[in-house]
N, C-alpha and C positions, 0 to 999 in steps of 0.2 A: 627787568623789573627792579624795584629796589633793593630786592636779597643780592642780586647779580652786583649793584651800584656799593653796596657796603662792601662786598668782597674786594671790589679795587678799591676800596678807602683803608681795609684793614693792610695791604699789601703797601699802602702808605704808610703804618705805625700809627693808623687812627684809634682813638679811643675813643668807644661811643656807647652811650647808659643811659638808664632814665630813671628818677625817683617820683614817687608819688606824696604829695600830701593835702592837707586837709583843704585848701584852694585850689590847688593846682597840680597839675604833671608836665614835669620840667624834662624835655629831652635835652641831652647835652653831647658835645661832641669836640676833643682836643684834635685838632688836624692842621696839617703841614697849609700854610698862607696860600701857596697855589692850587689847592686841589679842593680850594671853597667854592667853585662853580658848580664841581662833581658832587660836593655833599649838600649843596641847596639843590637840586635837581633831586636826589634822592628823597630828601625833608619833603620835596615840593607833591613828590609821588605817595608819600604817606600819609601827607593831608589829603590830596585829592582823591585818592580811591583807597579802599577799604586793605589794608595792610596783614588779614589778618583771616583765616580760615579755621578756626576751634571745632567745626564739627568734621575736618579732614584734614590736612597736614600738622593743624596747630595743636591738631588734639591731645597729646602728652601736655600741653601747658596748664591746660586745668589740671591736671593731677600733680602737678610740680608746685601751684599754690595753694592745694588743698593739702598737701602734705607738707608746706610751710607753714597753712593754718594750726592744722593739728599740732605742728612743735609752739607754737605759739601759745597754744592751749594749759602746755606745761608751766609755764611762764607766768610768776606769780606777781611781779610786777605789770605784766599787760593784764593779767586778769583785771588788776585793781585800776588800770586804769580805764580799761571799758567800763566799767561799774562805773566810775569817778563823772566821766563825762556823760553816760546815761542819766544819772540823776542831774548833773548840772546842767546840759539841755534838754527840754524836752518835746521838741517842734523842730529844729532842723536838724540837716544831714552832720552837723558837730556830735548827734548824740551816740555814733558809733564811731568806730575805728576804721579809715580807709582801706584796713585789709576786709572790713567783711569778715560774712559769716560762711561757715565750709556748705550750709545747706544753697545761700545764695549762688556760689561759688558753681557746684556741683548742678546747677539749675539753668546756668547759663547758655543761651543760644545763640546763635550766630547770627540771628535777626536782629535781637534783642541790642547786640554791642554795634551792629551795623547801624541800624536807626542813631543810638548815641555818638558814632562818631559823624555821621552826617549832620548831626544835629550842633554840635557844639565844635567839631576840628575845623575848621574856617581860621583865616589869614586875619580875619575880624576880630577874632576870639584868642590873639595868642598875642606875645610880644617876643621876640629878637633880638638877642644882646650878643656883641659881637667884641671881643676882645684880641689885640697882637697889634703887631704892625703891619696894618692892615692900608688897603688905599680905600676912602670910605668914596668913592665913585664907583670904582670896581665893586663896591659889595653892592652899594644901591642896586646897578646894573643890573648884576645878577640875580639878588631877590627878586628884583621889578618882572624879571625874562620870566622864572621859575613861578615864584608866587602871583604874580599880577593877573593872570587870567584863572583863580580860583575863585569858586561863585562864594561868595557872603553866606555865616549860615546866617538864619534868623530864626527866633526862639523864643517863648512865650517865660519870659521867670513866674515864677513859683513867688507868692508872699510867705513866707515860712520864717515871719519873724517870731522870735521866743515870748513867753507872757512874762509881764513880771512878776518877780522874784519878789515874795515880801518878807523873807527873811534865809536863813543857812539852810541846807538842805545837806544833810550825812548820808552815809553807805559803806558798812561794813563789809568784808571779804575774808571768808575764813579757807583758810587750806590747812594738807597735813604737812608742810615741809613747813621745815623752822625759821620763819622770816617774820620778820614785824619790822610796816612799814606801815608812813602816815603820807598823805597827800592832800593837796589842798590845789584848788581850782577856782578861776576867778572866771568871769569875762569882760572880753575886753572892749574899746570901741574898735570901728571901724577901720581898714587898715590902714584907709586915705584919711585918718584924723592925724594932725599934726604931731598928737602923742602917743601914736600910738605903738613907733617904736622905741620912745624913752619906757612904757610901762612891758615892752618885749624884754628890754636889756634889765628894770626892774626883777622881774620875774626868773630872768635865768639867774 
């Protein structure tokens, strides 16, 4: 299975993480040039079936980010920034924090995430960047081997575009630790618009 396929990648000096944000969840993975057959075979196993058992072996993980919620709770810059982005959207999924809330969290089923990975983890729905000195036949190959016979999802989008906005909209946040801080939130266009990583590099 795939737990078995990482174990001989770690045994390589593989480094392998995933981050999540407001688009996307990026798996990532540094490994040795020759042993890119063994880690697409493994990718290829995580897409196609379901990676993940929460209401039996996986079960300790919900409580390992429910107790990373909770410290997050303490945390008076994410307070403010939940607040920030609740009032500045108010119709799509921007208007919470990708971590979630501890009751969502806590509520979670194993039907529930299975439906979503069948729904959306598709060969369709991802892109593949591949960086070293690499033979780019050999990797084709190997994707093609690996990924090529996984089915398309297909998925109904959601219109959950925002209303407009006819003017500023504020939100204060009050705690008892001594901080004071301002924040301010725009939105942006699209992220296929021409500018719209000159107003990303604006903003940071």
């Amino acid at each position: 299975d795939s737990d078995n396929i990482f174990q001989k990648l770690n045994k390589w000096g593989a480094v392998i993480n995933a981050t999540t944000s407001t688009n996307r969840t990026n798996f990532y993975a540094t490994i040795p040039a020759k042993v890119f057959d063994v880690w697409a075979a493994c990718e290829a196993k995580r897409m196609q079936y379901v990676p993940f058992d929460v209401e039996g072996k996986d079960r300790k993980e919900k409580h390992v980010v429910v107790d990373e919620l909770r410290i997050g709770q303490g945390n008076p810059f994410q307070k403010l920034t939940s607040a920030v982005v609740g009032v500045a959207f108010d119709r799509s999924g921007y208007s919470h924090l990708t971590s979630g809330s501890i009751a969502d969290v806590e509520q979670t089923t194993q039907e529930r995430l299975r439906k979503f990975h069948e729904d959306y983890y598709g060969p369709n729905n991802c892109s593949l960047v591949v960086v070293g000195p690499l033979s780019v036949s050999k990797i084709l190959k190997s994707v093609h081997n690996h990924f090529g016979q996984i089915k398309m999802r297909s998925f109904e989008r959601i219109q959950r575009d925002e209303l407009e906005q006819k003017g500023p909209r504020s939100v204060a946040v009050y705690t008892k630790m001594p901080y004071s801080m301002f924040q301010i939130a725009f939105r942006n266009m699209e992220g296929t618009h021409k500018d719209s990583i000159v107003l990303d590099l604006i903003s940071e």
